[in-house]
N, C-alpha and C positions, 0 to 999 in steps of 0.2 A: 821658531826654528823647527820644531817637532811639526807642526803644520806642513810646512817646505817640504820636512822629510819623507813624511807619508806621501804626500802627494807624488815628489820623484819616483816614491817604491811601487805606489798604482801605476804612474804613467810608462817605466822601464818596459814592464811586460808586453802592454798595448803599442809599446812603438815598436818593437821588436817584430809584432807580429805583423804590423801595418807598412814593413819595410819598403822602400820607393828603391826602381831602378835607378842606377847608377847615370844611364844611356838613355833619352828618353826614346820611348815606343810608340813611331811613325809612321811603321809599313814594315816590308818585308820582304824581302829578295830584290828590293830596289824599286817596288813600289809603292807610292805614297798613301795613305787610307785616303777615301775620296775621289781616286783617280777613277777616271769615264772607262770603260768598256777598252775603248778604241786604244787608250795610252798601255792600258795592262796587256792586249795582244799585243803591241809595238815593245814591249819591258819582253815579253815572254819571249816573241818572237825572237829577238836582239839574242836572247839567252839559249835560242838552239830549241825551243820548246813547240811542239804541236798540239793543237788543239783538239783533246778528245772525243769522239764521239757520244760521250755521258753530258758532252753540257746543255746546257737551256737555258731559259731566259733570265735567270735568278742567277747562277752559277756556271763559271768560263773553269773547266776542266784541262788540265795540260799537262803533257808526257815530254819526255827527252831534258827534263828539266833535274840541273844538279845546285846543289844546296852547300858552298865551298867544295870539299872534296867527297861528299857525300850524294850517291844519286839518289834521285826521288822515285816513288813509283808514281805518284802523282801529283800534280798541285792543284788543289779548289782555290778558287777564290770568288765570295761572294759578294751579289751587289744591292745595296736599296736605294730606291731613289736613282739607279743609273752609278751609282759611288759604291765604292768598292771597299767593304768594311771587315771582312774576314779575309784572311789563310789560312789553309787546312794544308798542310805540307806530312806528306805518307811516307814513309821508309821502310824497306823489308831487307831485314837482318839475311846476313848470309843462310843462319837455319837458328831454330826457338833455342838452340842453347847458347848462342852468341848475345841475344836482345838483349839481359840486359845489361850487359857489357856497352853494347852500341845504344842505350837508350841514355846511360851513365856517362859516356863519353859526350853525347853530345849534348847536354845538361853541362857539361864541365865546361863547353864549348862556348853553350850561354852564356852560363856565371861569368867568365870571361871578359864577355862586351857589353853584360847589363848589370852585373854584380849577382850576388849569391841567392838563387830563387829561393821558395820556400817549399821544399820536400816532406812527401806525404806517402809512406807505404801503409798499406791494411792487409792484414791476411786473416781469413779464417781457420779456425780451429779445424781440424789440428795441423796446418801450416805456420811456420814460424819464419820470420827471416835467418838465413841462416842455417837453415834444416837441411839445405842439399836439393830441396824439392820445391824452389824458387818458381821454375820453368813450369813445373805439371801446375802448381797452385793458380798459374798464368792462365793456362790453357784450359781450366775450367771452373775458373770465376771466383778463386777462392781469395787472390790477391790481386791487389791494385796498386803501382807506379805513376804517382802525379808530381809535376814539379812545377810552381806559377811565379810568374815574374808581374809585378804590379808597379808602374810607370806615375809619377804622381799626376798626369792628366789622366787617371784611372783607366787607360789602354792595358792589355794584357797578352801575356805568351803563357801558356800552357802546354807542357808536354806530358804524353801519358803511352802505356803502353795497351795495344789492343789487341783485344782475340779478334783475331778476323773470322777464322773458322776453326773445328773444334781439332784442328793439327796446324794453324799456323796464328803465331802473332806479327806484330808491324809496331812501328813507333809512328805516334802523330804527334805533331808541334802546327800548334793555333795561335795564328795572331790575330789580336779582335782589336777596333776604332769602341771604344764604350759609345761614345753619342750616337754613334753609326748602327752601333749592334742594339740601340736602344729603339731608335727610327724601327729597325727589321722585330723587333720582338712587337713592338706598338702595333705596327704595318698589320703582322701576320696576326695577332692578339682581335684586329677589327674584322679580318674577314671569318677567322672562326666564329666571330658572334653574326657576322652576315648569313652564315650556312647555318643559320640556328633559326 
């Protein structure tokens, strides 16, 4: 019985941290990981979205694209193998002292339809949470807003808040294909020892 016991008091902690969405994590904005090139501009297009001048053969860039009632400034979405394993979904807060209001809202938005991510702030000394001085600690690297949602087919959502430049932040939210994103790390892992 004492055996049983310990064992549940080891195991408690590690399940908690190893929490599985609720929803499982297939895509994103109504596109599926895996899809061709050609279906994700037909998805985008359908949604009002044009196709940036930043993209290239790796990465389909898209503007005019909104995220429920939230507009995008942009959407990436990358590919290997011709399959389509990443979103990179940008948003830019009305002005820096709204973010993280609007990073927080829409983390709430997740929890929502995937259940409770796992939140992660970091501030450096001498920022605290809480101090008033959330925004400045943003704007020059002293603090970090992460929040991950982990899918038991080990897919993932990541939101975080970014300095874009050293007077503005953005919120980014990533959805990544793990087998997919494993393919792209391999892929590109071969040719830096090519160029060696």
């Amino acid at each position: 019985m004492k055996k049983i016991l310990l064992t549940a008091l080891v195991l408690i902690p590690l399940l908690g941290f190893s929490q599985t969405t609720t929803k499982p994590i297939d895509g994103f904005l109504g596109i599926k990981f895996g899809s061709t090139k050609i279906a994700v501009m037909a998805a985008m297009k359908a949604r009002g979205g044009k196709v940036d001048p930043s993209s290239d053969a790796t990465d389909l860039a898209f503007t005019n694209i909104s995220m429920g009632h939230r507009a995008t400034e942009v959407v990436i979405v990358r590919f290997v193998n011709g399959k389509a394993f990443e979103g990179d979904i940008f948003f830019t807060p009305a002005d820096n002292d709204h973010t993280i209001e609007y990073y927080n809202d829409l983390v709430n938005d997740i929890n929502d339809s995937y259940g409770n991510g796992q939140d992660s702030k970091k501030f450096t000394s001498p920022y605290v949470e809480g101090d008033g001085h959330e925004v400045t600690a943003l704007l020059i690297g002293a603090a970090d807003y992460n929040t991950y949602w982990e899918a038991a087919n080990s897919n993932t959502i990541h939101a975080q808040i970014d300095k874009e430049s050293d007077s503005s932040l953005s919120v980014e939210l990533t959805y990544q294909d793990d087998i997919l994103t494993q393919q792209a790390l391999d892929k590109q892992k071969a040719k830096d020892k090519g160029d060696l």
